[in-house]
C-alpha positions, 0 to 999 in steps of 0.5 A: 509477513513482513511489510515496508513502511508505507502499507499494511497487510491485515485479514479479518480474524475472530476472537480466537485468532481465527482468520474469518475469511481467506479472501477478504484482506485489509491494504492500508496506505499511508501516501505520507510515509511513501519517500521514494523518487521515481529512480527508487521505484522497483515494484508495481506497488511502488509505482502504483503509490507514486502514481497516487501520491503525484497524480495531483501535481501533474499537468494534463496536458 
């Protein structure tokens, strides 16, 4: 499955190469390899890890 740069997909698996259990996956997000300006952004994934990233920066008004 391919993936972009900034996540990783996995699924528990057993020693045989089995997947253990069909709902339980594995998201890893490395906020640092997320390069993207907002004119970037197409998917709600991408907006969501913008939104991680940035969040802090942001004045609450």
């Amino acid at each position: 499955m391919p993936t972009a740069s900034f996540h990783t997909i996995a699924n528990l698996r057993s020693e045989q190469g089995e997947i253990i259990d069909q709902q339980m996956t594995f998201i890893t997000v490395e906020l640092a390899k997320f390069a993207k300006q907002v004119a970037d952004i197409k998917t709600d994934l991408e907006k969501l890890v913008y939104t991680m990233k940035t969040l802090h920066t942001t004045d609450p008004a």
